[in-house]
C-alpha positions as CSV (number, residue, x, y, z in Angstrom):
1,X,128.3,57.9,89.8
2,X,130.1,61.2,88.8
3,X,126.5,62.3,87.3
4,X,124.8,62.0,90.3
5,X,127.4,63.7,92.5
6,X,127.0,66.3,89.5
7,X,123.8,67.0,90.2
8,X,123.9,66.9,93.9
9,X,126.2,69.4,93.8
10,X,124.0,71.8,91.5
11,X,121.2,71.4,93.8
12,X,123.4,72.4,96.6
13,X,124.0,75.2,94.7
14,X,120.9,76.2,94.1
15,X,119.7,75.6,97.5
16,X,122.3,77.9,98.4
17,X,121.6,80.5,96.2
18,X,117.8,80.2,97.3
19,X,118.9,80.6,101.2
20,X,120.5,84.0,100.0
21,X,117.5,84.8,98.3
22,X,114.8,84.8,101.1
23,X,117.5,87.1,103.2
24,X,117.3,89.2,100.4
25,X,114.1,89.3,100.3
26,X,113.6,89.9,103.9
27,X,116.1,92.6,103.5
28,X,113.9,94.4,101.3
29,X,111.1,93.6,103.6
30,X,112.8,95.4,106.2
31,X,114.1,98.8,104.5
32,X,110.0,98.8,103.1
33,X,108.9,99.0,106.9
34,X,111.6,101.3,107.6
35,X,110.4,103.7,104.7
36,X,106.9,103.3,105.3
37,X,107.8,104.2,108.9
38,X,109.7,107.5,108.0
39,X,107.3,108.3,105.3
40,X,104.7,108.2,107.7
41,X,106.4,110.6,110.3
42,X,107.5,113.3,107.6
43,X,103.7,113.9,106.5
44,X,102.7,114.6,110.0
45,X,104.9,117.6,110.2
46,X,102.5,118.6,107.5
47,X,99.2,121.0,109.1
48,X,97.2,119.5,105.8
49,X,97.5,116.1,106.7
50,X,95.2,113.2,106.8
51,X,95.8,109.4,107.7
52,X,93.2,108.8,105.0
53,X,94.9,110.9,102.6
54,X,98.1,109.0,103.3
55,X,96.7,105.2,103.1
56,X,95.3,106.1,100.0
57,X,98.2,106.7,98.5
58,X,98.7,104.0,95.5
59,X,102.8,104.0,96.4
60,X,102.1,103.4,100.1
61,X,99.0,100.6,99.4
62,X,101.7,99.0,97.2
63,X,104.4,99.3,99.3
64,X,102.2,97.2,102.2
65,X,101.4,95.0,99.6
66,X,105.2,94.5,98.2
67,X,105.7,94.1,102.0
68,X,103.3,91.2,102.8
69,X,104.3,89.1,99.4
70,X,108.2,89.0,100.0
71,X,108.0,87.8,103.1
72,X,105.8,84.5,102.2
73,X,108.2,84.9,99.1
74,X,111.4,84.8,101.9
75,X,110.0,81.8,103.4
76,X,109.2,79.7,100.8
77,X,112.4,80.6,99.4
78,X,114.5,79.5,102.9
79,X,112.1,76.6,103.8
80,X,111.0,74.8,100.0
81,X,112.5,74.1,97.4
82,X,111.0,76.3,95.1
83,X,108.1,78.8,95.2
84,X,104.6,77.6,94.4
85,X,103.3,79.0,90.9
86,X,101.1,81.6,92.5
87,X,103.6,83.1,94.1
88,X,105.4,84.1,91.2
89,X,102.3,85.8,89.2
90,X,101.9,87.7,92.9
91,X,105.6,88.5,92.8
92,X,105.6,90.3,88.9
93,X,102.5,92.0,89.6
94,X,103.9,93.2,92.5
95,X,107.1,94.4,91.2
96,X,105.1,96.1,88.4
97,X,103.5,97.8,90.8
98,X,106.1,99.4,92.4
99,X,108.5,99.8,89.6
100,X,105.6,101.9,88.2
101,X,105.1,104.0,91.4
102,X,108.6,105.0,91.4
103,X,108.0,106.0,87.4
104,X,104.8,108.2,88.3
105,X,106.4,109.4,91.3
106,X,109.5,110.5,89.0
107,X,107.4,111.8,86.5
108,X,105.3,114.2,89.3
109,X,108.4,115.5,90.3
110,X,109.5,116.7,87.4
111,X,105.8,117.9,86.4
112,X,105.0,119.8,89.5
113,X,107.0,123.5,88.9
114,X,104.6,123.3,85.7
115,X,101.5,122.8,87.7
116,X,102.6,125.4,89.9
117,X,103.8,123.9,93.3
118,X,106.8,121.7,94.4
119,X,107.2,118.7,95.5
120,X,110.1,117.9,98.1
121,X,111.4,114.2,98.0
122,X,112.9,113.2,101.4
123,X,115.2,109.9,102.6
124,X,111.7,108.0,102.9
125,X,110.5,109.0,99.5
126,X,113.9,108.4,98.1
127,X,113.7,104.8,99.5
128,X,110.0,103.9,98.8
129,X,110.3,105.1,94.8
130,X,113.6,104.9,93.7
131,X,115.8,102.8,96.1
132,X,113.1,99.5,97.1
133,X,112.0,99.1,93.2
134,X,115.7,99.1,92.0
135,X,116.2,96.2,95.0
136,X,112.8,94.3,94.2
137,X,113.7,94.2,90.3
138,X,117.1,92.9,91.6
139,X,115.5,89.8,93.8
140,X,112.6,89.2,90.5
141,X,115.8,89.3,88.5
142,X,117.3,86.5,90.4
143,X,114.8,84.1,91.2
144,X,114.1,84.5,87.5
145,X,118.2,83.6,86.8
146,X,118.0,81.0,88.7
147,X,115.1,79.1,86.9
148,X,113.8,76.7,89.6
149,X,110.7,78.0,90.0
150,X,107.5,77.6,87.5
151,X,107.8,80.2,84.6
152,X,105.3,83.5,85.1
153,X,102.5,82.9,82.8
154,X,100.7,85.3,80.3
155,X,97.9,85.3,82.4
156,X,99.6,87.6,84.5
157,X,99.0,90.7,82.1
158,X,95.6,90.3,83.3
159,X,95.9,89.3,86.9
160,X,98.0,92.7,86.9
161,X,95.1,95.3,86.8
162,X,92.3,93.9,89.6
163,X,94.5,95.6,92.2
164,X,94.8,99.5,90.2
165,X,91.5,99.0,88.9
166,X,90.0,98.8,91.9
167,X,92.4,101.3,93.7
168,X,91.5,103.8,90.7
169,X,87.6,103.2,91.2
170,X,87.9,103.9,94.9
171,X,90.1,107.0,94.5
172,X,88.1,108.8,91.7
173,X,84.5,108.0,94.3
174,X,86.8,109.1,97.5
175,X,88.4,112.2,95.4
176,X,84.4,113.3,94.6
177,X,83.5,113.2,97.7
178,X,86.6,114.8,99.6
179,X,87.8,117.2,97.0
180,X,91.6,115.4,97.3
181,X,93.2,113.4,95.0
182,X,96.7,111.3,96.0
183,X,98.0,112.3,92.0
184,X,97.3,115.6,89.9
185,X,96.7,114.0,86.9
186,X,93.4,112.4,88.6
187,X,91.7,116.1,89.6
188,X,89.5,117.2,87.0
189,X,89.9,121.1,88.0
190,X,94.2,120.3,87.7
191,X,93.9,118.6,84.2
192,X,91.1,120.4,82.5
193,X,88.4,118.2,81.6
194,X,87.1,114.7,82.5
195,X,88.5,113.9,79.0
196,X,92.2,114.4,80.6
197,X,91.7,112.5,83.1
198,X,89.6,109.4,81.0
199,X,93.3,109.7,79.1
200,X,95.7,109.7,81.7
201,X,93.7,106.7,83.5
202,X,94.0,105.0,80.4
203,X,98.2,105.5,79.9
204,X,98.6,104.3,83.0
205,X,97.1,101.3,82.7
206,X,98.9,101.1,79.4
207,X,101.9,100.7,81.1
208,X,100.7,98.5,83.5
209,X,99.9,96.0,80.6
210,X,103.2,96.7,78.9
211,X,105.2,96.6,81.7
212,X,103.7,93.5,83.0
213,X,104.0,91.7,79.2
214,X,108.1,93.3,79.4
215,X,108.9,91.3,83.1
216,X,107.0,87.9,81.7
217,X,108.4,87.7,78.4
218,X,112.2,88.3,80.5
219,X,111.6,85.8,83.1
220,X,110.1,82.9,80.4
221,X,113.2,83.9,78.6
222,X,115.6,83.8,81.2
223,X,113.8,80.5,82.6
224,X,114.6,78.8,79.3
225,X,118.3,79.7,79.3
226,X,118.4,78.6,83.0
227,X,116.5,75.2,81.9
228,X,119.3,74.5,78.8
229,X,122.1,75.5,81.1
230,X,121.0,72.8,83.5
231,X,120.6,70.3,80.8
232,X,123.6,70.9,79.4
233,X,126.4,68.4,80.3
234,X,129.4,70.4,82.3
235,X,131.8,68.5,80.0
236,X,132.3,67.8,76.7
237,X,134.9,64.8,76.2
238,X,137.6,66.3,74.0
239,X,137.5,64.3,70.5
240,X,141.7,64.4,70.2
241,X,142.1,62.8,73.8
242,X,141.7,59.3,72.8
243,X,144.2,59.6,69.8
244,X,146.5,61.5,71.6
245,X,146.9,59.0,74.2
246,X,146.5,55.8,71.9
247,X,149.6,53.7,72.2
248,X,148.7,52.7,68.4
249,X,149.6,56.4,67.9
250,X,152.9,56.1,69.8
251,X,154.3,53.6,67.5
C-alpha cells in the first residue's frame, strides 16, 4: 500500500510540474507575439522598408514557427499526460532554430562596423534573439528534466534542416531577383565571391547539425537520469535498524 500511495504521489507531482509547464510555455508564446508585434512597428519607421523584406526574415519565420509549436506544446502539456513523440523532435528543432538566430544575430552585430554600417538592436530585437531563446532553452530544459515524455531521437539531426534548407533556397532565388538579402553573409557583392557565400551556407548548416546532435544527446541523457531516479526506491531500509532494536540485543 505505501508503494502505491508512492507513486500516486509522484505522478501528482509530475502532473503538477506539467501544469506549470504549458503556462510556461504559453508565457513564452505570449512575449513571442509581443516581440513580433514591436518588431514589426520599429521597421516601419524605416523609409527602406518592405513587408516582404520583413517576413523573410529567418528570425521572424522562426519566431512564427516557435510561436505555433508551444502552444500545441502548452496544451498537450495542461490537457495529457505527456506530449506525443512528434512533438518533441518539433520542439528541438525548433529551439535550434531560434537559439541559432539569436547566435547569427549576435554575430551580425558585432560584424557590422567591419562591413561598414550599424546595426541598432531595440527592446523587440532584444526579446526575439536574446531574451525568448534563453526562455525556450529553459522550458526544452525542463520537459527534458522531467523525463515523461518519449526521448528526442537521432533522427532529429536530420528532420532539423528541411525547414533552413528550404528557407535558404528561397532566399538566395528571392535575393537574385530583388537585389536584398535578410543576412550579409548571403550577398555575393558583400562577401566577395559565390565561394564565400557556398562557405558560409555551409557553417551554418554545420551548426545546425551540431547544435541539434548537442540538445538530443542532453535530453537522452537527462531522460535516463530522470528514468533511474524514478525507478529508484525513495528509501533504503537501514541495515543496523533491525539489530538495534532486537530485544536479543538488549539482553
Amino acid at each position: 500500500m505505501p508503494a502505491v500511495t508512492s507513486g500516486l504521489s509522484q505522478e501528482a507531482r509530475t502532473r503538477r510540474a506539467r501544469m506549470l509547464l504549458g503556462v510556461f510555455r504559453l508565457a513564452i508564446v505570449a512575449l513571442e507575439v509581443i516581440a513580433l508585434i514591436g518588431n514589426f512597428r520599429y521597421v516601419l519607421g524605416f523609409r527602406t522598408f518592405a513587408t516582404a523584406n520583413f517576413f523573410s526574415y529567418f528570425t521572424i519565420q522562426s519566431a512564427f514557427l516557435a510561436v505555433i509549436t508551444l502552444a500545441i506544446a502548452a496544451g498537450f502539456a495542461l490537457t495529457a499526460p505527456r506530449d506525443p513523440a512528434w512533438l518533441g523532435i518539433l520542439r528541438t528543432c525548433v529551439t535550434v532554430y531560434v537559439v541559432l538566430s539569436g547566435i547569427v544575430f549576435a554575430i551580425i552585430v558585432a560584424e557590422s562596423s567591419s562591413h561598414g554600417y550599424r546595426v541598432d538592436v531595440p527592446w523587440s530585437d532584444t526579446l526575439l534573439h536574446f531574451v525568448v531563446p534563453a526562455l525556450a532553452v529553459i522550458a526544452w530544459s525542463v520537459d527534458s528534466v522531467l523525463g515523461v515524455n518519449p526521448p528526442v531521437p537521432w533522427s532529429t539531426v536530420g528532420w532539423v534542416l528541411p525547414f533552413p534548407f528550404g528557407w535558404l533556397i528561397y532566399t538566395l532565388i528571392r535575393g537574385a531577383d530583388v537585389g536584398w538579402y535578410p543576412y550579409f553573409f548571403l550577398d555575393e557583392a558583400q562577401v566577395g565571391s559565390v565561394l564565400g557565400v557556398v562557405v558560409a551556407c555551409a557553417i551554418v548548416l554545420a551548426i545546425f547539425l551540431a547544435l541539434t546532435a548537442s540538445f538530443v544527446a542532453i535530453n537522452r541523457w537527462l531522460w535516463r537520469r530522470a528514468r533511474d531516479r524514478r525507478a529508484r526506491p525513495k528509501r533504503s531500509p537501514d541495515p543496523t535498524a533491525a539489530r538495534v532494536g532486537s530485544p536479543a540485543l538488549r539482553r
